[in-house]
N, C-alpha and C positions, 0 to 999 in steps of 0.2 A: 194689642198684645206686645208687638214689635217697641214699643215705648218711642220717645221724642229721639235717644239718641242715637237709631239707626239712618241709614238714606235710605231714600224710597224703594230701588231693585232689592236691597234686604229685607226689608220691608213688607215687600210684593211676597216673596219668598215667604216669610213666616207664615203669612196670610194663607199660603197656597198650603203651606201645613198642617193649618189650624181647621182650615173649611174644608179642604177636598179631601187630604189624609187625614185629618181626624186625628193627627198625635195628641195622646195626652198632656197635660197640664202641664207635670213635672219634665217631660222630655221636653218640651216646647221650652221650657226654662231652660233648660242646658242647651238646645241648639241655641235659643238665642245670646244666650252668652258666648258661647262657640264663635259665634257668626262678630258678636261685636269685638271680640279678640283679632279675629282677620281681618277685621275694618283698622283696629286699630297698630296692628304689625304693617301693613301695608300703606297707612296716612305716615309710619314713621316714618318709610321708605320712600315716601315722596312718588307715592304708585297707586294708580287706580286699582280697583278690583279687577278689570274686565280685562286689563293689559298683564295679568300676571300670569309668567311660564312656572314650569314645572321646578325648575332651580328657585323659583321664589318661593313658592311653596313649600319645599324643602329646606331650605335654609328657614324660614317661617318654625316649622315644625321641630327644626334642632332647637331653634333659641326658645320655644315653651320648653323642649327636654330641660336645657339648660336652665332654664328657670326652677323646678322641680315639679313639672307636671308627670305622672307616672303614666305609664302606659295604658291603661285603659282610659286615662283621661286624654290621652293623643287618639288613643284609636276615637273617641268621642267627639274630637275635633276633627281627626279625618273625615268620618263620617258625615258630620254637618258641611265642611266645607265640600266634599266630592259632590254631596246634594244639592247645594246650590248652584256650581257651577254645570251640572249636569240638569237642572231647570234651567241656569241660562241660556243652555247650548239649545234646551226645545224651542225658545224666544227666538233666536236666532242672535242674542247680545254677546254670545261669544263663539269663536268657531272652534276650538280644541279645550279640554277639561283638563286643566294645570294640573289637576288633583288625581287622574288618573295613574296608575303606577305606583302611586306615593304609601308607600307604607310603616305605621309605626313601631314601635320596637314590642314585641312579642310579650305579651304579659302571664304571666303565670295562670291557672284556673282554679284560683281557690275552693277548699270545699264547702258547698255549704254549712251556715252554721242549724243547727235543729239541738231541741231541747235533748237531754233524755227521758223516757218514756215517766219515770220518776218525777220528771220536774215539771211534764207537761200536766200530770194529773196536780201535784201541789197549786199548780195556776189556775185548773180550772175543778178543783174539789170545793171550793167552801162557793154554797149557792149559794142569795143572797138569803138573810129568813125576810120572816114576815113585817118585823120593823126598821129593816133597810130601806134607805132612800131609793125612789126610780132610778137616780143616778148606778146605784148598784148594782139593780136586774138587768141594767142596760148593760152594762161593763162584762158583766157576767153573759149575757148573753153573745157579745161581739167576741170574745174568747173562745165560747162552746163553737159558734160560729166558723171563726177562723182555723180552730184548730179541727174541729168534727168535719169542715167541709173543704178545708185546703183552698179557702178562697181569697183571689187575692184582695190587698186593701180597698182596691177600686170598685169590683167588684161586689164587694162587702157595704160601702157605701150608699153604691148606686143603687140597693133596693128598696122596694117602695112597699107597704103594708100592703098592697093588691094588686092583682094582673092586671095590665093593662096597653092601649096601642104605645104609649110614649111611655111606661115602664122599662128601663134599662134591666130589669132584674124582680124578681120576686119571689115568695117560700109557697109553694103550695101544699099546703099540709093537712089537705078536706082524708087523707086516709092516710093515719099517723103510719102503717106497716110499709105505705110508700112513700114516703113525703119527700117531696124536691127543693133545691132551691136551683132557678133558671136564672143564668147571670146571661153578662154580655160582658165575655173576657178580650185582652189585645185582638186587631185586628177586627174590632165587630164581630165576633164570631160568638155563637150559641152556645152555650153548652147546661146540662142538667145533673146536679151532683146528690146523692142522697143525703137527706137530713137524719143524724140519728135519736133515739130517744133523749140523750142528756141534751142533745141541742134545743131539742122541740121543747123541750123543758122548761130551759131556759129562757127560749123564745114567747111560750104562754107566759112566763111569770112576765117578763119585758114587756108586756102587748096590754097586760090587768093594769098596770101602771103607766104604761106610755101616753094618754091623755095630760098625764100630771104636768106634761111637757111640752108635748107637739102644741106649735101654733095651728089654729083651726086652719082645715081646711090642708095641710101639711100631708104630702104623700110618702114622706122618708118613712122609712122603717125606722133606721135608727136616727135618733136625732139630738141634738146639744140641749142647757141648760135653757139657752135663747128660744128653742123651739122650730129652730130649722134644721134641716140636712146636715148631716157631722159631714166635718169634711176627712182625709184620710191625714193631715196630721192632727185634728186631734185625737184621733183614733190613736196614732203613734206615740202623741201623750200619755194617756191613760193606759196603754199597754206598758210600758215603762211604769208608771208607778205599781200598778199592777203586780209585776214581775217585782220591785221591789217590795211590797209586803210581804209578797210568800216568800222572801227570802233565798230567791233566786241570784245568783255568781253573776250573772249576766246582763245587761241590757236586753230587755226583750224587743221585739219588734216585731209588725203584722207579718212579713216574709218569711220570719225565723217560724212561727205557726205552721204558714204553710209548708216549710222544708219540715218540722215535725212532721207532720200530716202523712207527708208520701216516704218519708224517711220510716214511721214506724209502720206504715200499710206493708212496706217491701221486706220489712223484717219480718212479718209476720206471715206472707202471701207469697213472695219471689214472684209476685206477678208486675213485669215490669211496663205490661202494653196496658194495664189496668190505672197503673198508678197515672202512665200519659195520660188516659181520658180521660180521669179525673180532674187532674191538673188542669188539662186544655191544652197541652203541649200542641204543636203543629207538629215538629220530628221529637221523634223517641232518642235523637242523641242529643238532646238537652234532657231529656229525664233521665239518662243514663250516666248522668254524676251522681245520683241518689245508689246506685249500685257500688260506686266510690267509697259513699259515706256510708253502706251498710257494711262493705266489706273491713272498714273503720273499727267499727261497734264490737263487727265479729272479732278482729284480730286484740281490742282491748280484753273481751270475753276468754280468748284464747289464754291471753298472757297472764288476767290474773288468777283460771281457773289451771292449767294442764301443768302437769308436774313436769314436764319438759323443754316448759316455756322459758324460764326465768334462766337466763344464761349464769355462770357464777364464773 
């Protein structure tokens, strides 16, 4: 995973993030890029990793500023590099963590982006008919999907046409009035989201066809033209053309689904500890940007509706 051109202690480190922590794919990509940035600030400097104090680090972390890395991509690099040297310090290959203190410059918290409730039905209104390619019950399905169950891309991927011990995930839908899908969202952790009728829909029309596709023997649920497991970009392909047929302003994408998902539940419910389970939140103050973005919604509602609004 680490590739040829890290050293071994980085190395060791990826490995220990891959196997014990369990980080996902894409995050394991940016740490290691992270990591190979501070290999590479630090051979400029004619300085080993294990010898660097707090003031290298520092200085490190202005000149990516200076470069034009933005603030969540420092705090990104803080991160990876405080991680390592805080594994090195359990080894005992260093005695003080350079990175400790170090702080990047403050970044704003954008809101999320979510469809409007208009544009989410244009995405997911036309089902496929009966002389559409599998390719299209599939697509339609990974949409009803995302957007009926708020799940994320990984999530979404990782399920398997049936339950099972090495199933990451799967839909059980033996009684349509309750039907679930049981993921394994961040952190290994469990959770069961309700499936609803347009989804299951969808899902039956995906499943009459899905043969047409899967390689034998193949446990994905959804799966490519090849006949294996989609992976979550090309999910993010297809969601992007997708969103361009129906003549969608915007680039779609699996997230932008989910932030619909809990964005129009809360419109509709003000239930904000509901919208967390679903999601799978750990704290309720990361679901509590979605109160953000509804109070958003409302104050657009305000403006173009109340004769008060419109200042002159």
């Amino acid at each position: 995973m680490a590739g040829p051109d890290l050293p071994q202690p980085l190395a060791a480190y990826l490995s220990h993030l891959q196997v014990q922590r369990r980080l996902a794919a894409r995050t394991l990509a940016l740490y290691t890029r992270a990591l190979l940035r501070l290999h590479g600030l630090a051979e400029a400097d004619g300085l080993a990793l294990a010898q660097a104090r707090h003031h290298h680090v520092r200085h490190w972390l202005a000149r990516l500023h200076a470069q034009g890395l933005g603030p969540r991509s420092l705090a990104l690099e803080v991160a990876a590099w405080r991680g390592l040297y805080r594994w090195w310090g359990s080894q005992g290959l260093v005695e003080a963590n350079p990175v400790d203190g170090l702080r990047p410059p403050k970044a704003g918290r954008p809101l999320p982006k979510a469809l409007a409730v208009d544009q989410a039905v244009a995405l997911a209104s036309r089902p496929p008919s009966a002389d559409d390619t599998a390719l299209a019950a599939r697509d339609h399905c990974i949409v009803e999907l995302l957007y009926g169950c708020g799940l994320r891309v990984a999530e979404l991927v990782g399920l398997d046409v049936a339950a099972s011990k090495s199933a990451a995930g799967w839909i059980d839908a033996s009684h349509s009035a309750e039907a679930s899908a049981h993921v394994l969202g961040k952190g290994h952790k469990r959770r069961s989201v309700p499936v609803a009728a347009p989804a299951l829909a969808a899902l039956a029309a995906w499943l009459r066809q899905r043969a047409l596709l899967a390689a034998p023997g193949e446990a994905a649920l959804l799966v490519s033209r090849r006949g294996g497991r989609l992976s979550p970009s090309q999910v993010r392909s297809r969601l992007a053309a997708l969103g361009k047929a129906a003549g969608l302003p915007m680039r779609v994408h699996p997230h932008m689904l989910r932030h619909s998902f809990a964005s129009h539940i809360l419109q509709s419910s003000g239930d904000l500890r509901a919208v967390q389970e679903l999601l799978g939140h750990a704290s309720i103050a990361t679901t509590q940007v979605y109160t953000r973005l509804d109070f958003q919604h409302l104050a657009k509602v305000y403006d173009a509706a109340h004769p008060r609004a419109r200042r002159r």
